[in-house]
C-alpha positions, -999 to 999 in steps of 0.1 A, spaced: 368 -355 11 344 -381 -2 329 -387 -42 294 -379 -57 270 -397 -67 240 -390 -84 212 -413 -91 184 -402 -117 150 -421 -115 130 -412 -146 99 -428 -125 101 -419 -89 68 -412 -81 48 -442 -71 11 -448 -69 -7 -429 -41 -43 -414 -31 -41 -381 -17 -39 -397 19 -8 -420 10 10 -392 -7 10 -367 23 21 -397 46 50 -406 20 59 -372 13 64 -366 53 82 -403 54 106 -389 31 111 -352 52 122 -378 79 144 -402 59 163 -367 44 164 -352 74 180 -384 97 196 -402 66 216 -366 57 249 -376 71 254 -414 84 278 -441 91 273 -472 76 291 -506 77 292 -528 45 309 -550 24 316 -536 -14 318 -572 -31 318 -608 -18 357 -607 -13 356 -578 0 361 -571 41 333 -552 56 344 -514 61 329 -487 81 319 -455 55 304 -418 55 276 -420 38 262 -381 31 223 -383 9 209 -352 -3 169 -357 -12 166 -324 -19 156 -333 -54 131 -363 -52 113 -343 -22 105 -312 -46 92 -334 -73 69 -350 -48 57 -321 -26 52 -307 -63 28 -336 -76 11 -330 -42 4 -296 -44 1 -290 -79 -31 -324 -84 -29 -336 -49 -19 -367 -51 8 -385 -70 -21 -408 -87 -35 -374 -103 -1 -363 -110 9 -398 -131 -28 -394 -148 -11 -357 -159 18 -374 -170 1 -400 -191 -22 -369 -207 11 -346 -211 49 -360 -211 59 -323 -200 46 -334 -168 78 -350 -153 78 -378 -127 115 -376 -121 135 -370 -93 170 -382 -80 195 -386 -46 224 -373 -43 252 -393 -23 288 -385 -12 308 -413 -6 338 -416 17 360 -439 44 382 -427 67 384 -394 52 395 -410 18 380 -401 -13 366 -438 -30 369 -439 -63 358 -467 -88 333 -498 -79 338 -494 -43 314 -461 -43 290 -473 -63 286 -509 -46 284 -489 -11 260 -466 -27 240 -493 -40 240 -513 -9 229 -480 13 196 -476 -15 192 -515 -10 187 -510 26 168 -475 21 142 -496 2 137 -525 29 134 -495 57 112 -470 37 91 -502 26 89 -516 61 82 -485 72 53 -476 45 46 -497 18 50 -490 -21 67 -453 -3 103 -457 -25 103 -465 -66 132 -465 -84 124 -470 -123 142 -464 -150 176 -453 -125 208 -441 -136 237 -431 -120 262 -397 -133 294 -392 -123 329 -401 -124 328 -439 -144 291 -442 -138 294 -455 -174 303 -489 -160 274 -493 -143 238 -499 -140 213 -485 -110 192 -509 -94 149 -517 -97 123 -515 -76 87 -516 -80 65 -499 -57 36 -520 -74 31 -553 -56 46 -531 -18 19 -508 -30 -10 -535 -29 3 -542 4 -2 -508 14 -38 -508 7 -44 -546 23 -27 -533 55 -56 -503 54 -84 -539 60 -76 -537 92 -56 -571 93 -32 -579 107 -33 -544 134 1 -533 139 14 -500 157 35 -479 129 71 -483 130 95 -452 131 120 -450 104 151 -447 130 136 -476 146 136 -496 115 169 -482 102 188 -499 135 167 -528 132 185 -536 100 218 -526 109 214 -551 136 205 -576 116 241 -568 95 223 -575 62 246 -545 43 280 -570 54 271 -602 41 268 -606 1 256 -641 6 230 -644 29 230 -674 57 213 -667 85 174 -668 73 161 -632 84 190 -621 61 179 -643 34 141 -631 38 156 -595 36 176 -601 3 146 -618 -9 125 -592 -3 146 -566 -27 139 -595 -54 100 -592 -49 107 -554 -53 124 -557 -89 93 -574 -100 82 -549 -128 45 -554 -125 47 -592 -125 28 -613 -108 40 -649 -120 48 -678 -102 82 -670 -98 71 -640 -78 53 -664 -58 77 -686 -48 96 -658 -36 69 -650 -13 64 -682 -2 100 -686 6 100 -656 25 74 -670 51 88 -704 51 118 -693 63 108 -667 91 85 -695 101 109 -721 102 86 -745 78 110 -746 47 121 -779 48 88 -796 50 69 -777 29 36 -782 54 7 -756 44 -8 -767 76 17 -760 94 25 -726 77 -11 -715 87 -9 -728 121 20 -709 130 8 -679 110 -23 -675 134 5 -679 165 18 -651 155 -8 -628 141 -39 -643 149 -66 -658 131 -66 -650 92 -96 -634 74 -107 -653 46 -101 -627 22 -66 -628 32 -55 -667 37 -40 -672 5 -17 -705 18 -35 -729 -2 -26 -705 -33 1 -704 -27 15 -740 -19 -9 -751 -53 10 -726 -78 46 -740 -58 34 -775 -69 19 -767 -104 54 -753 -112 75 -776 -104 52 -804 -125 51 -782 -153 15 -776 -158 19 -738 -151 12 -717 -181 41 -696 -191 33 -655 -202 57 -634 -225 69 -609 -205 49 -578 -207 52 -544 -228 59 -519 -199 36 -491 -200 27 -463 -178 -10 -481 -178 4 -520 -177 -9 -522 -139 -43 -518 -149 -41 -540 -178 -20 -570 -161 -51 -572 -133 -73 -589 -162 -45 -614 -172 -51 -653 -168 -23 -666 -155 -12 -638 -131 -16 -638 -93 -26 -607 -80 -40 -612 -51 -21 -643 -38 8 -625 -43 1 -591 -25 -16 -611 3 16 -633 8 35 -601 9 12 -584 35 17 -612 59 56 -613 57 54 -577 61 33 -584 93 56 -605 104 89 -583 99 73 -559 115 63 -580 147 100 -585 147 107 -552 144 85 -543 173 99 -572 197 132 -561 188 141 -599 174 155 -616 149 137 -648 144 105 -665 156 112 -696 177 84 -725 179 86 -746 205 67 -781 203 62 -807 238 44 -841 240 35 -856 277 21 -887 289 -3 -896 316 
């Protein structure tokens, strides 16, 4: 026996052309179809041991409201710009989840932190997988003492600029399969560990911060990204933009100017921590705030979705290598 779960997103269908939609739409066929019944280790809290569970998701729901948007104004772009004309037009779909261990039925906390850790992880796969494919705004759970607690945020904003870098042509990855991905992080045991210590971990966690980001592109969003590739490139404790870059181009070759934002990012790092950074009140959330956010001084669009694009590149070399961690390797000789 095992408990449900259901979680209502009032927003869940993110930007997309009519290109972007078909391949998210089909992402999603995929994640129901290998996601439908899985085990999955975790731990529920941080004193909590890590326990193997059934984890059962039904996408039944957030797959008809997309394959809907698609084929009734073929894309989900059209079908928000019907939305914002007519508020019959509903962008909402949910995931179902049954919950068990053992064979035991959970009940309390312990189901909703597992189910909350398996959408965690669905976010990092789906993202890594395809860019701005999973948002989850305005979320809810229902059921039994769902009244104690409140579903998690994530953007598909800032992943969805990333998406749309990625289409530049730099840096030139293979695409990733979502079972290939999915192991990848359940080799990397992010789901067990509440606090994160070994530094793919903490770029992982960090990532799911970047994702909450309702449509904000301050500095604190920035250090985030620059913390990210600090740590998978092992610079984070000198703080050395040359070095950053050097290692950058190691890994993924030379950087197009359009998309070597280092010095932005290491000058709005600096500027913060001296206090000369301008400070914005945080913003009405509207169904059009994207849009209207892009002409904001202040805000760092592009240095922000840049720096994400390039620790995305670099997950996803991982991912492909099958590792964990980049190692650099530095020699002197004489003669």
């Amino acid at each position: 026996m095992s408990s449900t779960i259901v979680l209502n997103i009032a927003k869940a269908i993110p930007h997309g052309n009519s290109q972007d939609s078909a391949a998210i739409v089909a992402l999603w066929r995929t994640i129901a179809a290998q996601l439908g019944t899985s085990k999955f280790s975790a731990q529920s809290s941080d004193k909590a041991v890590v326990k193997s569970y059934e984890v059962s998701m039904d996408a039944s729901a957030l797959l008809a409201v997309m394959e809907k948007a698609v084929s009734s104004a073929g894309s989900f772009d059209g079908y928000r710009e019907a939305h914002g004309n007519d508020a019959s037009v509903s962008l909402a779909g949910s995931l179902k989840f049954s919950i068990a261990a053992g064979g035991v039925v959970l009940e309390g906390m312990e189901a909703y932190a597992v189910a909350t850790i398996f959408l965690q992880q669905l976010v990092l796969a789906s993202n890594l997988v395809l860019p701005g494919s999973f948002q989850m705004l305005g979320a809810s759970f229902s059921g039994s003492g769902s009244h104690l607690v409140e579903a998690g945020v994530a953007d598909s904003v800032i992943f969805g600029g990333v998406r749309n870098s990625q289409k530049e042509g730099w840096p030139r990855q293979p695409a990733l399969e979502f079972a290939h991905v999915w192991q990848w992080l359940e080799q990397t045991e992010v789901s067990q560990t509440h606090t994160a210590l070994k530094g793919i971990n903490k770029v992982l966690l960090t990532m799911l911060k970047v994702a909450e980001q309702r449509h904000e592109y301050s500095a604190r969003t920035v250090l985030l990204v620059l913390f990210q590739l600090e740590i998978l490139l092992d610079t984070h404790t000198r703080h050395d933009a040359v070095l950053l870059r050097k290692r950058l181009r190691m890994v993924l070759g030379n950087i197009p100017e359009r998309a070597d934002c280092i010095k932005e990012l290491s000058g709005v790092r600096n500027e913060l921590f001296v206090g000369t950074q301008p400070v914005h009140r945080p913003p009405l959330l509207t169904h059009t705030v994207r849009d209207e956010l892009a002409e904001q001084l202040g805000q760092y669009n592009m240095v922000v979705i840049n720096g994400s694009a390039m620790v995305f590149a670099l997950l996803r070399e991982l991912i492909n290598r099958k590792a964990r961690t980049f190692v650099f390797t530095e020699s002197v000789g004489v003669e």
